[in-house]
N, C-alpha and C positions, 0 to 999 in steps of 0.2 A: 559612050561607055558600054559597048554593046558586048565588046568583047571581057568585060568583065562577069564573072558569075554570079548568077541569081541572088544568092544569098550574101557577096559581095557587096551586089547594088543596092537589096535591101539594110545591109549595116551604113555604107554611106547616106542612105537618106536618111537614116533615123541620126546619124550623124551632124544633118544639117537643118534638122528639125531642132536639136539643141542649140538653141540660140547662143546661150553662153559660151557655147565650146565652139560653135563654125564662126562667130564676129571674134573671136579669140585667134583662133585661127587665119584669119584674115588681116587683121590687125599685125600677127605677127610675119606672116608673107609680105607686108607694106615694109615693115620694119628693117627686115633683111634687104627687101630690096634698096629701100633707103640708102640704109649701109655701104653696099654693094656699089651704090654710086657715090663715096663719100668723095669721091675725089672732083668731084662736079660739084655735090651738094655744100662744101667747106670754102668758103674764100682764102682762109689759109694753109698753107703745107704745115702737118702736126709736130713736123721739129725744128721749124724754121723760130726761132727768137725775135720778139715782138722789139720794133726800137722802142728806143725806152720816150726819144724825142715825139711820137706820134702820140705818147698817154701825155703830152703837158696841157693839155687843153680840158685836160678831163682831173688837175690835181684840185683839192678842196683846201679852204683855210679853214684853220681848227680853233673853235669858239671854247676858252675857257671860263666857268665861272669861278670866279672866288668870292668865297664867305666869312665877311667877318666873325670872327668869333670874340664875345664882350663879355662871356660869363666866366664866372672864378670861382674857383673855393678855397680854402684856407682854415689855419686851425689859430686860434690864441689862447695862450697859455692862463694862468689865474693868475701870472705878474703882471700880462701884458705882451706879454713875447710871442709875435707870429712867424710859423713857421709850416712847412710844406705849402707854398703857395704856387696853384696854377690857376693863369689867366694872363690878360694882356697885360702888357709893362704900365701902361696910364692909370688902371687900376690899381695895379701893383706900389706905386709911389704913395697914393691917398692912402694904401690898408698900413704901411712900413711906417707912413707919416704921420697917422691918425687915430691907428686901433688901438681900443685898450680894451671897450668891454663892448658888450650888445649893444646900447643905444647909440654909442661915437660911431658906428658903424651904418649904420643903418642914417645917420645926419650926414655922413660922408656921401653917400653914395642916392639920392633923391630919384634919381631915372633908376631904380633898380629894387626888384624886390629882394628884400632878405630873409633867411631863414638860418635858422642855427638850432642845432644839435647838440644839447652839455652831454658831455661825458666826463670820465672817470680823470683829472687833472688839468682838462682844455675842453674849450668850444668849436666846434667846427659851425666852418660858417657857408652858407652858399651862395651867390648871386648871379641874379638874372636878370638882365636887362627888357623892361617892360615894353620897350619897340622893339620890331624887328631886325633883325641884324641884316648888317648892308649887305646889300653881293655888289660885286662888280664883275664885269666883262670884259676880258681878254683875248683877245683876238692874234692868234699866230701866224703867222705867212705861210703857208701851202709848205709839205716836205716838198723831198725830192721824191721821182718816182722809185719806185723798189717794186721788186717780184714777192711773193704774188702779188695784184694788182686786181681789182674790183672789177664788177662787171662794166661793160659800158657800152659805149656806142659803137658798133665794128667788132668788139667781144662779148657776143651777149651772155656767155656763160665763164669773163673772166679770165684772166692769165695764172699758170700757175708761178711754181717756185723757180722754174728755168724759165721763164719769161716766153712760155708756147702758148697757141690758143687752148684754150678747155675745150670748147665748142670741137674743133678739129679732133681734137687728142679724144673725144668721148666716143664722137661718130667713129671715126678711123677704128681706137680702141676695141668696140662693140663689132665693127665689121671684123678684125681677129677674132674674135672669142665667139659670133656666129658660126663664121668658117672652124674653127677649133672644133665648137659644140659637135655641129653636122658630120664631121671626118671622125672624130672621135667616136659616137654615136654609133653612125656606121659601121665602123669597123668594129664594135663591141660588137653589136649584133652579129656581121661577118662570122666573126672569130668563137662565139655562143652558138650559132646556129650547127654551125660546121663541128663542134665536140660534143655539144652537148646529142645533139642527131647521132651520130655514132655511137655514143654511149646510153641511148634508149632503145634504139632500133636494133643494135646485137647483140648487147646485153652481155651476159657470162662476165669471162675475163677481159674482154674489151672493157667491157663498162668498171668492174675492177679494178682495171692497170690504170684506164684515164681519172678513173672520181680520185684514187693516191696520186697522181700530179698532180689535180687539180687545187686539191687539197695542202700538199709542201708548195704549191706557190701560190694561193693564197697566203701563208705564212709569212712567206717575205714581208721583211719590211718596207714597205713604197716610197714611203716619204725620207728613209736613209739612199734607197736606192734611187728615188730622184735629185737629192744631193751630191748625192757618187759620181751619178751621169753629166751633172753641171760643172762640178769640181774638174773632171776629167776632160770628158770630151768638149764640154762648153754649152751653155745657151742659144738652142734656137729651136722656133717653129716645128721642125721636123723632128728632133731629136725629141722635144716635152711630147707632139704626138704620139710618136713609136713608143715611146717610155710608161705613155698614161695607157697606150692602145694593149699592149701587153697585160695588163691587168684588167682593162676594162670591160673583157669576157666571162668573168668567171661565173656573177649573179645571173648574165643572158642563159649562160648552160645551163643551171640548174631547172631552170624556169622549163627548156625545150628540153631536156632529158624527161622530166616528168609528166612530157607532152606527147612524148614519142614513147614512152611504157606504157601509159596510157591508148595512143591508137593503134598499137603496134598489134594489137590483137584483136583488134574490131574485124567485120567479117569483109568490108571492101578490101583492107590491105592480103587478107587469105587471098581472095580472089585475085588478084594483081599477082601473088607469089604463084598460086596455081596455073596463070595464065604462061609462066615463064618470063614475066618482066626482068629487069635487072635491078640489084639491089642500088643505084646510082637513080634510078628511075621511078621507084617505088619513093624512095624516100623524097625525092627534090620534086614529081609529079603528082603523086598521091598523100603522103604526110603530111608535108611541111604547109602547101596550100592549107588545109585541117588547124593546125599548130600557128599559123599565125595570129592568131588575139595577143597573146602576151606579149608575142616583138613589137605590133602596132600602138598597144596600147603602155609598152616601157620606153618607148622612142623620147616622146617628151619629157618624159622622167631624169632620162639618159644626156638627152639635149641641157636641161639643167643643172642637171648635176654637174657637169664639162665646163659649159661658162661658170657657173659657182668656183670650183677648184683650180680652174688658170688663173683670177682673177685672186682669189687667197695666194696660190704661188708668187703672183705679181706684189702682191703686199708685202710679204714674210723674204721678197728681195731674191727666189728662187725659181721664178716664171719665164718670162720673154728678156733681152737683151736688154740692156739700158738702151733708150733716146726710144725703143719701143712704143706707139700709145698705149696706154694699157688703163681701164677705170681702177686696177686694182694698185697701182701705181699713185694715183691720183690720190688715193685713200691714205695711202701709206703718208705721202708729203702733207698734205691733212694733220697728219701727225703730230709734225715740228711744227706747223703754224694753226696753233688754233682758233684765230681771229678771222681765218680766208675759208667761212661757209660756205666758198662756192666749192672749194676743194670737195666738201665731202657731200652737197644736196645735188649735184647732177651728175658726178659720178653713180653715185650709190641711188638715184633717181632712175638712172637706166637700166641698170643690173635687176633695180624691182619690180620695175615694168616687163623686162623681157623674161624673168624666170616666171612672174606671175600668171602670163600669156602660154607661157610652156606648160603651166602646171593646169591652167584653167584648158589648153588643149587636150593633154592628158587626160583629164576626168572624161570629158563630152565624148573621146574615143572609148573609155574602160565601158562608159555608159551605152555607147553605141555596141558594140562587141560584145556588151555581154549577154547572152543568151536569158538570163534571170528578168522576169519582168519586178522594176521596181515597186517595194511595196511600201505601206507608213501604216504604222498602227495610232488610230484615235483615242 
């Protein structure tokens, strides 16, 4: 690391002195690389359809109880006339056969406590059987198999609705939305470093002309015009890129324009213009080295953000293609079956792992980068 500068090297070590933030970091390099090899790490291909004959060894029989129920109530009139009667029909015969007033009632029925209520023309009456009521066991023969399907043995995270592995479809899934995050990411930054630097470093009506575009297209609406772009030209990879990349600059500019006003007037950058440098060289040599904390330490930020928003598109049915893996996909089917918990805890299990990991790298860099020595009042 020799060719990196002084002040460089010391931010990396105070970097990896934060424990929380460089095993965060690390964790998430295992993670990508994981990924990256899902097509090794998966016994299944993530759109291949599981047969259905390989889950009969894994169907269960379904144990019913039933409970008798022996208790009644019922009302008799002051003639004798019983009437609204619920309970079992054996009971039902002795109240219809034998009721007239409180005590026939109660000589009727010996296994049962009674209780009775006068009111205003009738008695209501209650009965409860002083043993326990019987249950029996019911025992059904195994369904058939159906998608989604339980975890098991050879699926350990579960089949979904189209009869794919989970396991497959998460890793696979996660390896898009890493690669997504990272290209996305990038090119924000790219695309922020490159306007927003023009727009600090010359100022006037440069800076002027760019802050009004930058500003009517912020205004756009994204989420119509990533509709528009699906509707039209179609679903895929490159096109949600370009589409999300296009907008994904505007908060990186603001951050480096106020970066580049700020050292545009310090006395190294005089010297470098006195020297006869070239304005292509002052800024991309002298500046931007200066100006990087806030790209390093929005990386992770940006990284998260990216998986967060593919994986809603994949939900809301406006993300990656269908037969795509996608967790946010997974979420969605989740949906219509709400009995298939594996749908929604290892999907939504990895998405909070890996933005957790972004975000706990995030801090450990703000904290390393920032020039401020942390302080805590007692």
């Amino acid at each position: 690391m020799s060719f990196l500068s002084p002040l460089t090297r010391k931010r990396l070590a105070a970097f990896r002195r934060n424990r929380r933030g460089w095993w965060s970091f690390l964790l998430l390099a295992a993670v990508f690389i994981f990924c990256l090899l899902a097509d090794f790490v998966c016994p299944c291909d993530p759109r291949a359809v599981v047969s259905p004959s390989s889950l009969e060894e894994f169907r269960k029989s379904v144990s019913i109880k039933e409970y008798k129920i022996n208790s009644a109530r019922f009302n008799v009139s002051s003639s004798g006339e019983v009437y609204d009667f619920e309970g079992p029909d054996d009971v039902a015969k002795k109240v219809f056969s034998g009721a007239k007033n409180g005590g026939e009632v109660a000589s009727l029925f010996p296994d049962y406590d009674v209780s009775s209520t006068p009111r205003e023309g009738y008695t209501r009456f209650f009965l409860e059987p002083k043993a326990k009521n019987a249950v029996s066991v019911r025992t059904l023969p195994p369904q058939p198999v159906s998608f989604p399907f339980r975890p098991c043995k050879g699926h350990p995270f579960g089949i979904d609705a189209g009869g794919r592995d989970v396991y497959a479809r998460v890793v696979h899934g996660m390896r898009i939305q890493l690669l997504f995050g990272f290209l996305l990411a990038g090119s924000g930054l790219l695309f922020g470093v490159v306007i927003g630097s023009l727009e600090g470093y010359f100022g006037g009506r440069t800076d002027l002309t760019l802050q009004r575009f930058t500003e009517i297209w912020s205004a756009l609406p994204f989420l119509y015009v990533m509709i528009f772009l699906g509707s039209t030209v179609g679903r895929s990879f490159l096109i949600l890129l370009i589409s999300y990349a296009i907008f994904n600059w505007i908060a990186v500019s603001y951050y480096m324009r106020a970066e580049f006003l700020r050292l545009r007037s310090l006395q190294f950058v005089e010297a470098a213009k006195i020297l006869g440098f070239s304005h292509f060289r002052i800024i991309f040599s002298h500046i931007l080295p200066n100006a990087l904390t806030p790209l390093i330490t929005l990386f992770p930020f940006l990284l998260m953000g990216a998986i967060g928003s593919l994986a809603a598109l994949d939900f809301l049915g406006f993300g990656l293609p269908p037969m795509t893996p996608s967790c946010g996909e997974l979420l969605n089917q989740a949906q219509q079956f709400r009995d298939a918990w594996w749908l929604v805890a290892f999907p939504s299990a990895a998405l909070f792992i890996v933005m957790l990991l972004a975000v706990l790298v995030g801090e450990g860099l703000r904290d390393a980068f920032d020039p401020k020595v942390c302080s805590r009042y007692e």
